[in-house]
Structure formats: structure tokens, C-alpha cells
C-alpha positions, 0 to 999 in steps of 0.5 A: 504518463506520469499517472500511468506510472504513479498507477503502476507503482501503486498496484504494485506495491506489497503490505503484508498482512499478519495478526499484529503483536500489539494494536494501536498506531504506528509510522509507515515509511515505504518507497516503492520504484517501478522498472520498465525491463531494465529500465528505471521509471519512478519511485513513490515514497509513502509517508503513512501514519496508520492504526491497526488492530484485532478482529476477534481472535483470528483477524487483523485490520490496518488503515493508514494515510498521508503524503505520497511523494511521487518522482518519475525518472526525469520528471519533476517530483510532487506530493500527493495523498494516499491512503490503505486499508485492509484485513486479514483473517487466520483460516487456521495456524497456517493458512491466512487470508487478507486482503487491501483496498488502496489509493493516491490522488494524481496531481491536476487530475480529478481522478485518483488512482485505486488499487486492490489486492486479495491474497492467501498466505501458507506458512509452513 
């Protein structure tokens, strides 16, 4: 159950993707909760270190990594690994395309959970 949540949270968790205003590294705190209708299941509280940068003169890339710690509503709380990848790229002054590949390890679990994320983003 506990990766199942840990998977769900993961998937769901947002980056935006924007040109950045100056590359070079940077800190990411982000906690991420999941719900289960009205019901509380977990939160994982990313504790990144990252460095980001252009592509050319339209894209942007990120990468960042460290511990996840993972606390399931009512479960006993552990620290995993985690990390994030992605790019972004300017169609033009309105129209972005970005996308993310991501993962966190699952205590006593060869396994690790991935997820990815592909989007376009219009702003008008």
C-alpha cells in the first residue's frame, strides 16, 4: 500500500516549466499530499538540490535530486531518494512545451517508482 501511495503522490506531483531568469543551482523544498476523496493518505516532502539552465535561445532544462521523506497517514515515516529531470522549449512567445521524467526509490523494494509528465502550456 505504502508504495501505491508513494507512486500516486509522486505522479502527481507539478514542476512548472519556464525559461529560467539566471541558470545555475538552486534548493527545492516541495511536499506533495494525496487524498483519497475527502480522505487524507500521505504526504512526500521533496528535499531537492538541483541546477537548471538554457537550452539555446527557446529551451530550459532542470535536474534535481536528494531525500524524499515519505509519511503515510497513520504509517511510520521514511526518507528516501528521489530525483527529476526535465526540458522545456518555447514554440513561440505564447506556446510552451515541456516535459519531466521523475523517481523515488520504495523502502524494502528493489523497485522504484517512475513517473513522467508531458504538457503544453499557452499564455495569453
Amino acid at each position: 500500500m505504502k508504495s501505491i501511495i508513494t507512486a500516486g503522490l509522486l505522479l502527481g506531483a507539478a514542476h512548472g516549466m519556464a525559461t529560467p531568469a539566471l541558470a545555475g543551482p538552486f534548493v527545492n523544498v516541495e511536499a506533495n499530499s494525496g487524498f483519497s476523496g475527502s480522505e487524507y493518505v500521505g504526504s512526500v516532502t521533496d528535499i531537492h538540490v538541483g541546477y537548471d539552465g538554457a537550452i539555446g535561445e527557446s529551451g530550459s532544462f532542470y535536474v534535481q535530486g536528494g531525500p524524499a521523506v515519505v509519511s503515510p497517514d497513520g504509517g511510520s515515516t521514511t526518507t528516501e531518494l528521489s530525483g527529476k529531470a526535465g526540458l522545456g522549449v518555447d514554440v513561440t512567445e505564447a506556446l510552451n512545451v515541456y516535459g519531466e521524467v521523475s523517481f523515488i526509490t520504495v523502502d524494502g523494494s528493489e523497485d522504484s517508482s517512475y513517473g513522467t509528465k508531458v504538457g503544453v502550456k499557452y499564455s495569453f
